[in-house]
C-alpha positions in Angstrom: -4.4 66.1 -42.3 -6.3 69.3 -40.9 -4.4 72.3 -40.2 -3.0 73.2 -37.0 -5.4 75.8 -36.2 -6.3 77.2 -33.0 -8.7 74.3 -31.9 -12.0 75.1 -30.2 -11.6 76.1 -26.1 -14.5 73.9 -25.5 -13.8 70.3 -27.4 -17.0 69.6 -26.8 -18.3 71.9 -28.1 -17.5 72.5 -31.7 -20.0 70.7 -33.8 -20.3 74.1 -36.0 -17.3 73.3 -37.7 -17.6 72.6 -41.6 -14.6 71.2 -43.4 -13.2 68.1 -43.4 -9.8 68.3 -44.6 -8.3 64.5 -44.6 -5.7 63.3 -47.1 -8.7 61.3 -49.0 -12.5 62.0 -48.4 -12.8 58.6 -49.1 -16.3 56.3 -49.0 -16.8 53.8 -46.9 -20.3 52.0 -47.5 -23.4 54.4 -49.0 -23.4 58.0 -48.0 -21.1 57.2 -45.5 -18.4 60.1 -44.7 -14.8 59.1 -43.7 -11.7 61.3 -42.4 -9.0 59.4 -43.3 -5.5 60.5 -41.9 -1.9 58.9 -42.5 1.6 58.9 -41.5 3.8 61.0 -43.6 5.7 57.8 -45.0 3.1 55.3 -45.6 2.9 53.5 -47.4 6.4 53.5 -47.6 6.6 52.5 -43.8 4.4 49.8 -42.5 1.4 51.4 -40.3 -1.4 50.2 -38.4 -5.0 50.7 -39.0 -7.1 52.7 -36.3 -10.9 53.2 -36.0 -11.5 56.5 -34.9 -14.4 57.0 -32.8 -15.5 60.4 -32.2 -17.5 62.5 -30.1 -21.3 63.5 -30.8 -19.5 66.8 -32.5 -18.4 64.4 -35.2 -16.0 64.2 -38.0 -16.6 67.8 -39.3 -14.7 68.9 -35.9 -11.4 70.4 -36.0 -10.7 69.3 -32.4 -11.3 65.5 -33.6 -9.4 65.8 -37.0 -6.3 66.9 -34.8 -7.2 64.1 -33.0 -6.7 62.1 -35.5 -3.8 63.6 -37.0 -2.1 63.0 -33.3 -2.3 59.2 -33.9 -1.6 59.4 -37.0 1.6 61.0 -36.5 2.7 58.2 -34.3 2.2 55.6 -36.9 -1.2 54.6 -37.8 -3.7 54.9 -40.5 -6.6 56.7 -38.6 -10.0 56.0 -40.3 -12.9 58.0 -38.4 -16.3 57.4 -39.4 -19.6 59.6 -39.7 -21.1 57.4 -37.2 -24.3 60.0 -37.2 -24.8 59.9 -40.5 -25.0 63.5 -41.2 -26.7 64.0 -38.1 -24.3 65.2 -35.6 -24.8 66.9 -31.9 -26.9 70.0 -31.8 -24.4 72.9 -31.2 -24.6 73.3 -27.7 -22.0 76.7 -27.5 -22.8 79.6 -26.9 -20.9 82.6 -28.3 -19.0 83.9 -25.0 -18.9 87.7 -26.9 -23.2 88.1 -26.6 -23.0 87.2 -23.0 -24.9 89.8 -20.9 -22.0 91.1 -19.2 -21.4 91.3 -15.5 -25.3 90.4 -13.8 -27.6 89.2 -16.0 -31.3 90.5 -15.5 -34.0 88.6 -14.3 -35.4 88.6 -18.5 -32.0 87.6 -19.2 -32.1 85.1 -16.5 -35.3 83.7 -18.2 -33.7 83.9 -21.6 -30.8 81.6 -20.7 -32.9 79.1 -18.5 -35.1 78.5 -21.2 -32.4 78.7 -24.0 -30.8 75.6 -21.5 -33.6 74.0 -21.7 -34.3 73.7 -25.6 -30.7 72.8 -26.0 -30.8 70.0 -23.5 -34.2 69.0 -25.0 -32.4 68.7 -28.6 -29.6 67.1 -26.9 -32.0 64.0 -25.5 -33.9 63.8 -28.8 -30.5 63.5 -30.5 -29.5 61.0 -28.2 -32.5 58.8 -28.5 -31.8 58.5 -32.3 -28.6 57.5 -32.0 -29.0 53.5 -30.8 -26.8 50.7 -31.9 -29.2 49.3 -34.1 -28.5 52.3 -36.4 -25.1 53.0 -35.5 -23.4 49.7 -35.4 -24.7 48.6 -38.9 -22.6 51.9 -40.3 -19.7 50.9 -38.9 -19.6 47.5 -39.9 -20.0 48.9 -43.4 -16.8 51.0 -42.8 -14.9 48.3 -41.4 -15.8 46.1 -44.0 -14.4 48.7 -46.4 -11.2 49.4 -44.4 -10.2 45.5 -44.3 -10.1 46.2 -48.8 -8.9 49.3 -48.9 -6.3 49.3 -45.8 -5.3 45.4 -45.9 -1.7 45.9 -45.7 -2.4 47.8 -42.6 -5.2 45.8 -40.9 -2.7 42.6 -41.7 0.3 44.8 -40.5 -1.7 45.4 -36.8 -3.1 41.8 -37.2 -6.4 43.4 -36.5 -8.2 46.7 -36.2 -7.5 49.2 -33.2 -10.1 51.7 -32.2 -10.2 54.9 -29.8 -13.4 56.1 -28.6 -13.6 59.8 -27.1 -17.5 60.4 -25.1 -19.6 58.7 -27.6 -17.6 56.9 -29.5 -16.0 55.3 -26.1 -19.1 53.0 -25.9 -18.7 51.8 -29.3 -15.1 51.0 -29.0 -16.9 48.5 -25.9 -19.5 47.5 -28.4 -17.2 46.4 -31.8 -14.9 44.6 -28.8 -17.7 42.5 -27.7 -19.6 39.7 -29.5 -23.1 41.5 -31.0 -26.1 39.4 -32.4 -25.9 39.7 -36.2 -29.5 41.8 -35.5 -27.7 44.9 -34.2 -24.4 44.5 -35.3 -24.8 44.1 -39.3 -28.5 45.5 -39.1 -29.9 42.0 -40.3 -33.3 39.9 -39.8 -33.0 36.4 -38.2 -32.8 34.0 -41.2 -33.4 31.1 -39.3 -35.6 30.8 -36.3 -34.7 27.7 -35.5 -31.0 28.5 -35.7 -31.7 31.6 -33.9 -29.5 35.0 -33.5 -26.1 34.5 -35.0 -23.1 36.7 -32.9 -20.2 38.1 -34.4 -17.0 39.5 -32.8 -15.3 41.3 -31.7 -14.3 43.5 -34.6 -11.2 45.0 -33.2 -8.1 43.7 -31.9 -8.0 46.3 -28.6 -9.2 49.6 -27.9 -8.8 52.6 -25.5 -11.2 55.3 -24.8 -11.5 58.2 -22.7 -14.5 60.0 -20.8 -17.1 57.2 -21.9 -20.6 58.7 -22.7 -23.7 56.5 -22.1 -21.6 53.2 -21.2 -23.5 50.6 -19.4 -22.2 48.2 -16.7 -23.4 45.3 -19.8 -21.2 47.0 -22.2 -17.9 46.6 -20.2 -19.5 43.4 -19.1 -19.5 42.0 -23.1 -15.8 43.1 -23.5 -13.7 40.2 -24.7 -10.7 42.5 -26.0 -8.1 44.7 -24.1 -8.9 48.2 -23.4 -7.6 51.4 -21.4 -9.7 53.5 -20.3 -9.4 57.4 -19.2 -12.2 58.8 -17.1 -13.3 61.9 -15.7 -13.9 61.4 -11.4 -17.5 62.2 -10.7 -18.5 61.8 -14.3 -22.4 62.1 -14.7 -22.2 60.4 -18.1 -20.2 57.6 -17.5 -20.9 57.2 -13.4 -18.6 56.2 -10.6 -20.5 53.0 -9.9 -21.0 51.8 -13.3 -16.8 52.6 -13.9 -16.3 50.3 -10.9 -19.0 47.6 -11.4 -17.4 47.0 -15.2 -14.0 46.9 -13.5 -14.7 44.0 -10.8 -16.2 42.2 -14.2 -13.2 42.7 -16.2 -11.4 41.7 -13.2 -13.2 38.4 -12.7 -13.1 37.8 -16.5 -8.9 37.8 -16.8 -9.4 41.0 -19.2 -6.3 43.2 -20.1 -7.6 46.2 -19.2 -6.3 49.6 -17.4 -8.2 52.4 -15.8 -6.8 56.1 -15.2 -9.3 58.9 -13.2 -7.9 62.1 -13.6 -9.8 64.5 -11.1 -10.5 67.9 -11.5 -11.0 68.2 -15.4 -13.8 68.5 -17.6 -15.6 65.5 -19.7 -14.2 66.2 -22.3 -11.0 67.2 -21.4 -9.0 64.6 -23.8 -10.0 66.2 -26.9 -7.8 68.0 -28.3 -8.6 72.1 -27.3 -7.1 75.0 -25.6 -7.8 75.4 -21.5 -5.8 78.0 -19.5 -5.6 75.4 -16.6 -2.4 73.6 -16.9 -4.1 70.8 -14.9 -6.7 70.1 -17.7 -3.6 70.6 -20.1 -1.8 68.0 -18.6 -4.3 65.7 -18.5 -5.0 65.9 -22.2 -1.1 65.1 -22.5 -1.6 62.3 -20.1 -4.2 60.7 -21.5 -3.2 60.6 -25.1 0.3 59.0 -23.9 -1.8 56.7 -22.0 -3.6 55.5 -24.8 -1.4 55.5 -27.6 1.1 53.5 -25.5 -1.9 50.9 -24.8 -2.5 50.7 -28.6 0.5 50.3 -29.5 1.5 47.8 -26.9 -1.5 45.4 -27.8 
């Protein structure tokens, strides 16, 4: 497990982080790096296996291995992923000590805009590698692994769970949904006359929290239980789109459960320090939310 060091104010922002500290650096499909994280008594103790979805900061964060320690400290076997493969978020902090202190001038000004501006450029370019096509295939290779080297937990859970924080919250909604064999596993159509082949879902039930990039299609293809808990007036996972995927999990009979906490940051689930007690809470909230969804599914 990673130490309980001060964790990054920012959770977002702490992609500059270097070591990953699990209890075995473990391989999971070529090249593919894996934080793996377990309760103190298995496998003495039956657990449950959990897919760990991260933010774009990856799993070379400190905020998400603590993440994963949390749930693993209530029971499961936490598996999280380099979805990215090796190619996490640009770092988009900025050391708060080489701040121009009290009013920046206008070359100052100028600096920061177009300092802004590169980051959010990288940020977008980063973004647009990052499709299903090539991050759905790495993930099937890890869960493949995980079903051989965690069977007694995957048969203990009688499935896989996953959590999904920002990023990873759309690929929770992706491995619960049925994906042509084309994205999914990263394969050619053998057959044109038999045409695409689906699989899925991959998981049993999921819960995520301040969804990045989620489409109204995505909820729309969910066929498992999930909780969600979202930020109000998110601009990365929208009001409309929120409610939209709602009225279709309605209409489809879908276990599902929605919490808006107002007044934090995206973000604001992942484990960090804040001075607001309201954002504090929240981060307690929402973890409670989710582990009791996981572990009541």
């Amino acid at each position: 497990m990673a130490e309980a060091e001060v964790a990054a104010k920012a959770p977002e922002s702490d992609a500059q982080e270097s070591s990953v500290a699990g209890d075995a650096p473990a391989q999971a499909g070529p090249s593919m790096g894996v934080y793996i994280t377990k309760p103190s008594d298995y496998p003495h103790l039956p657990s449950k296996l959990l897919l760990f979805l991260s933010s774009g900061t990856g799993i070379h964060s400190k905020n998400n291995q603590l993440q994963a320690d949390k749930y693993a400290s209530e029971g499961f076997v936490v598996v999280m992923p380099d979805q990215f493969a090796g190619d996490p978020a640009p770092n988009t902090t900025t050391d708060p000590n080489a701040a121009p202190e009290g009013n920046p001038s206008m070359i100052e000004k100028v600096k920061m805009g177009l300092a802004d501006t590169a980051k959010s450029f990288m940020i977008d370019m980063w973004l647009a590698r990052q499709t299903p096509e090539k991050v759905l295939p790495l993930l099937h290779k890890v869960i493949e692994g995980v079903k051989d080297e965690f069977a007694d937990a995957v048969a203990n859970g009688d499935g896989i769970y996953a959590v999904g924080y920002c990023f990873g919250g759309k690929y929770v909604l992706l491995l619960g949904s049925e994906i042509p064999d084309t994205v999914a596993k990263g394969q050619a159509v053998k057959d044109e006359e038999q045409g695409i082949v689906k699989s899925g879902p991959q998981i049993k039930a999921g819960a995520i929290a301040h969804g990045t990039m989620i489409t109204k299609e995505d909820i729309q293809g969910l066929k498992v239980p999930v909780t969600m808990a979202c930020t109000e007036n998110d601009q990365l996972f929208p009001d409309d789109i929120r409610a939209e995927g709602q009225k279709c999990l309605v209409d489809k009979d879908i276990p599902h459960e929605i919490q808006v906490f107002p007044g934090v940051p995206h973000g604001f689930a992942v484990v960090g320090e804040y001075e607001d007690d309201k954002i504090r809470d929240a981060q307690r909230a929402a973890f409670e939310q989710m582990l009791s969804w996981l572990k009541s599914h």
